[in-house]
C-alpha positions, 0 to 999 in steps of 0.5 A, a space after each residue: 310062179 315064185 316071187 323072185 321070177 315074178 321080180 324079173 318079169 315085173 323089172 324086165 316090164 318096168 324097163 321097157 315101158 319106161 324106155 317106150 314112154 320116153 320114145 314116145 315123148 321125144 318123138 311122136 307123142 301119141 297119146 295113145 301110146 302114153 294111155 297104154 303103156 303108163 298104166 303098164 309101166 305103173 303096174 309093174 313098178 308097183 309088182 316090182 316094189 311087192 316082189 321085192 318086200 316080200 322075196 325071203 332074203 331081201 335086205 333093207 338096201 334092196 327094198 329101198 332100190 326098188 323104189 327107185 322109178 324106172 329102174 327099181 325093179 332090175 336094181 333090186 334084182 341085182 342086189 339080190 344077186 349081189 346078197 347071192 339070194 337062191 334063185 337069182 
């Protein structure tokens, strides 16, 4: 896989996961659930700050986007569009 679609699975991941642990804490709050998904959450945070260090084209607005928690990776992936980066 290439970095820019690992990007996009990693921010597709990271913003799911946040949404399913924010559910979880309004709602039920199983900690089983919160055990589970924040170790996924945390990893594709940190895939989605990697990919988007390392994609060729990245400009110093959509490294910076990406550390954004939560929404980081798809916010980088749109600047990345935004910068009309091949692949995106």
């Amino acid at each position: 896989m290439t970095t820019l679609k690992v990007l996009k699975l990693a921010a597709a991941v990271e913003a799911v996961s946040v949404c399913l642990l924010f559910a979880n804490l309004f709602t039920v709050h199983w900690p089983a659930v919160s055990s589970a998904l924040g170790p996924t959450h945390g990893t594709a945070y940190l895939v989605s700050i990697v990919c988007a260090f390392t994609v060729a084209g990245a400009t110093g607005r959509t490294k910076l986007l990406a550390l954004v928690p939560g929404i980081g990776g798809y916010l980088a992936v749109r600047s990345l569009r935004a910068a009309k980066v091949p692949g995106c």
